[in-house]
RODO-2510 file (C-alpha; in nm, 4 decimals, decimal comma):
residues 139
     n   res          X          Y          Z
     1     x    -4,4544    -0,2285    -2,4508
     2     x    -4,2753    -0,5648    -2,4455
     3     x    -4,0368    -0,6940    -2,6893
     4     x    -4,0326    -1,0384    -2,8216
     5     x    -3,6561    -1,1772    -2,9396
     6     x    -3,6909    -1,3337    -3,2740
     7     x    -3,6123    -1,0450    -3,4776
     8     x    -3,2922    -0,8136    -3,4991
     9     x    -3,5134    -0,5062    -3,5684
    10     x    -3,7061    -0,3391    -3,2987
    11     x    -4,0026    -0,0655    -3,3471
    12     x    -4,1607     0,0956    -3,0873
    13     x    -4,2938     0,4406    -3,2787
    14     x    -4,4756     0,7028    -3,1236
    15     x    -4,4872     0,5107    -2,7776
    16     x    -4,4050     0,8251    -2,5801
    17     x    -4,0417     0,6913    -2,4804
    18     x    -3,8877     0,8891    -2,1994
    19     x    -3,5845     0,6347    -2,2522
    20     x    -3,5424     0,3239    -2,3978
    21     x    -3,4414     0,1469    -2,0917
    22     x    -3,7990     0,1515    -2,0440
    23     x    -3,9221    -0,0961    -2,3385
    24     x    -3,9857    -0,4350    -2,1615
    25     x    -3,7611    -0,7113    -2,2766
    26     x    -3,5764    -0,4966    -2,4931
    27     x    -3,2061    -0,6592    -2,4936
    28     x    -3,0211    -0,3977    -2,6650
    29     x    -2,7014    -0,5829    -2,8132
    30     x    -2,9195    -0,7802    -3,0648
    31     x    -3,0732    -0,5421    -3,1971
    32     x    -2,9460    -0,4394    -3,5769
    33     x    -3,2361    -0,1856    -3,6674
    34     x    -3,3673     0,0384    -3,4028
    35     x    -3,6848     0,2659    -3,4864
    36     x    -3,7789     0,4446    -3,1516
    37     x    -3,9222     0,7668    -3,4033
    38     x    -4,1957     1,0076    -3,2705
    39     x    -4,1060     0,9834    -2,8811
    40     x    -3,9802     1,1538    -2,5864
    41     x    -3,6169     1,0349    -2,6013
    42     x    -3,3890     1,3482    -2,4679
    43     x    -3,1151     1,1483    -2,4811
    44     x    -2,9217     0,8011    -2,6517
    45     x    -2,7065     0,7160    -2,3570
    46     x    -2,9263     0,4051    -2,3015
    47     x    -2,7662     0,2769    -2,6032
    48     x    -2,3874     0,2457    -2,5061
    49     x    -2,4201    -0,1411    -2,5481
    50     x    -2,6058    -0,1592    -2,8450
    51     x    -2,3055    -0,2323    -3,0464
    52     x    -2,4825    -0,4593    -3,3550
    53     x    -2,6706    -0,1694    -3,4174
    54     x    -2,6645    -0,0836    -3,7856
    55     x    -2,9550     0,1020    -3,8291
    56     x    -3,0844     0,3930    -3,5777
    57     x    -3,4508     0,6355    -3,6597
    58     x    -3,4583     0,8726    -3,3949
    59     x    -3,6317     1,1028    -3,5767
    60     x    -3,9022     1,3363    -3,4278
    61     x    -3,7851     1,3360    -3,0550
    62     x    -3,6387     1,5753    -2,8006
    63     x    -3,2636     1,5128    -2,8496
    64     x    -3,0335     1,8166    -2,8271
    65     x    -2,6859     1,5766    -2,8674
    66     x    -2,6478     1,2838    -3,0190
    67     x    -2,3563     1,1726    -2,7649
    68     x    -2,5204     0,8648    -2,6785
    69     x    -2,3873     0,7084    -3,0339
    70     x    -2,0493     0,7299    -3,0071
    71     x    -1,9782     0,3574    -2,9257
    72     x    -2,2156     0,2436    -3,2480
    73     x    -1,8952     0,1698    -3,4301
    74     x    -2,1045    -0,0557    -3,6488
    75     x    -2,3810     0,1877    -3,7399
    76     x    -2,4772     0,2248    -4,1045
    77     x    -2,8023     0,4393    -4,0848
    78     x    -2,8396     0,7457    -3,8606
    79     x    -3,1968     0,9550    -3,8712
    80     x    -3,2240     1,1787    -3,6086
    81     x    -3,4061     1,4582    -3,7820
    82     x    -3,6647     1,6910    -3,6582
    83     x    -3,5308     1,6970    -3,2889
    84     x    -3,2706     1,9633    -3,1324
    85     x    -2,9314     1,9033    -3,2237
    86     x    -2,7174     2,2063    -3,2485
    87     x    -2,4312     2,0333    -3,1844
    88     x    -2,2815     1,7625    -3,3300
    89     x    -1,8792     1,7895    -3,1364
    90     x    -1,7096     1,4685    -3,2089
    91     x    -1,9679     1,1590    -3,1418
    92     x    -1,9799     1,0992    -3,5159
    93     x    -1,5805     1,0936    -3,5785
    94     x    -1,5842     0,7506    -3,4932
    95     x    -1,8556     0,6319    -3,7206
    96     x    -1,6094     0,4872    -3,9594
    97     x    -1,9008     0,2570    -4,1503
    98     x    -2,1850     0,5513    -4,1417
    99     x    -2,3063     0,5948    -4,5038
   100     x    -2,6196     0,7539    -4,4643
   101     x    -2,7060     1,0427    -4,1938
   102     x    -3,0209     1,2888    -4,1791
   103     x    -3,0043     1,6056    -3,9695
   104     x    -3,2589     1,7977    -4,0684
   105     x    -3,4854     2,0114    -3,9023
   106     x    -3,2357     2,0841    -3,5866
   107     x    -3,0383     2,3231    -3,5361
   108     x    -2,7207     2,2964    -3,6615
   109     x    -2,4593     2,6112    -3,7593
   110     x    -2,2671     2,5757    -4,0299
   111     x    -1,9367     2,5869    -3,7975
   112     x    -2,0256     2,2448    -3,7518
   113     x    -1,9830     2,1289    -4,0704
   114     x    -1,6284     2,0104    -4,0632
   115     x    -1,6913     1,7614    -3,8210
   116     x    -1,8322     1,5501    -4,0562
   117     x    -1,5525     1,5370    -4,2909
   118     x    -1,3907     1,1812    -4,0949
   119     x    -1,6789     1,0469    -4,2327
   120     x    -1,5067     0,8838    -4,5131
   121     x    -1,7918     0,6370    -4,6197
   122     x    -2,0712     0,8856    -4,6055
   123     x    -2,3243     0,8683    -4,9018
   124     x    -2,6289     1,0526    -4,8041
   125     x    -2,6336     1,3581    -4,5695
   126     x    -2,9783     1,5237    -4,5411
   127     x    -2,9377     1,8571    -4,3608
   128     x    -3,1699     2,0957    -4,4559
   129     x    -3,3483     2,2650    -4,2737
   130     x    -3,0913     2,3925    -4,0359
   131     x    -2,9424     2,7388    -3,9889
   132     x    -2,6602     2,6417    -4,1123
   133     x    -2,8442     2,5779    -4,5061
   134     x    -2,8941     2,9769    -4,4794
   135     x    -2,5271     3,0720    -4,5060
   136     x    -2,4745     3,1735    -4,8434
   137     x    -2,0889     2,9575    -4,7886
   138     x    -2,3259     2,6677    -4,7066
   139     x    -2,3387     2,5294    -5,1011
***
């Protein structure tokens, strides 16, 4: 897949991504809305210098952490449903702008919960299904 550089917002769905090093062209600080959904990814780490990134869909790959996101200070949108996320430590503390966020379908515990509290501007949080949404404290 190659990338051509007019646009801020990249799409490369259901390309079977091992990484997203891998998408020709791709320079990764421009990009503003990133939809790499219904891949391979395992991991974001690729993404440390994606800092105008505002919008992320990772939903639908193999990710067990979402570490790779912790320098996405401007990030607005994070999907990463439907992948295998149990835990979320503290990549998301720093998320300051992040307004909307979808976990579900992972596998998240409810003793990970509280980690989202620093996330002051947070409007929508989509979480179920998890383990966690089965703990009758959950609601």
């Amino acid at each position: 897949m190659k990338v051509a550089w007019a646009e801020v917002e990249v799409i490369c769905v259901d390309e079977q991504l091992t990484s997203i090093d891998t998408v020709e062209g791709l320079v990764i600080s421009r990009v503003q809305h990133l939809n790499v959904s219904f891949n391979l990814l395992t991991d974001l780490t690729s993404l440390h210098a994606a800092t105008n990134l505002r919008v992320l869909n990772v939903m639908h790959n193999h990710l067990a952490s979402l570490s790779g996101v912790t320098p996405l200070l401007q990030l607005r949108t994070l999907k990463a449903g439907h992948n295998r996320i149990a835990h979320l430590g503290s990549v998301l503390e720093k998320l300051s702008q992040l307004q909307e966020l979808w976990l579900d379908h992972n596998r998240i515990e409810l003793c990970e919960l509280p980690r989202l509290q620093a996330l002051s501007e947070l409007q929508i949080l989509v979480l179920e299904p998890n383990p966690c949404c089965k703990e009758p404290s959950y609601k």
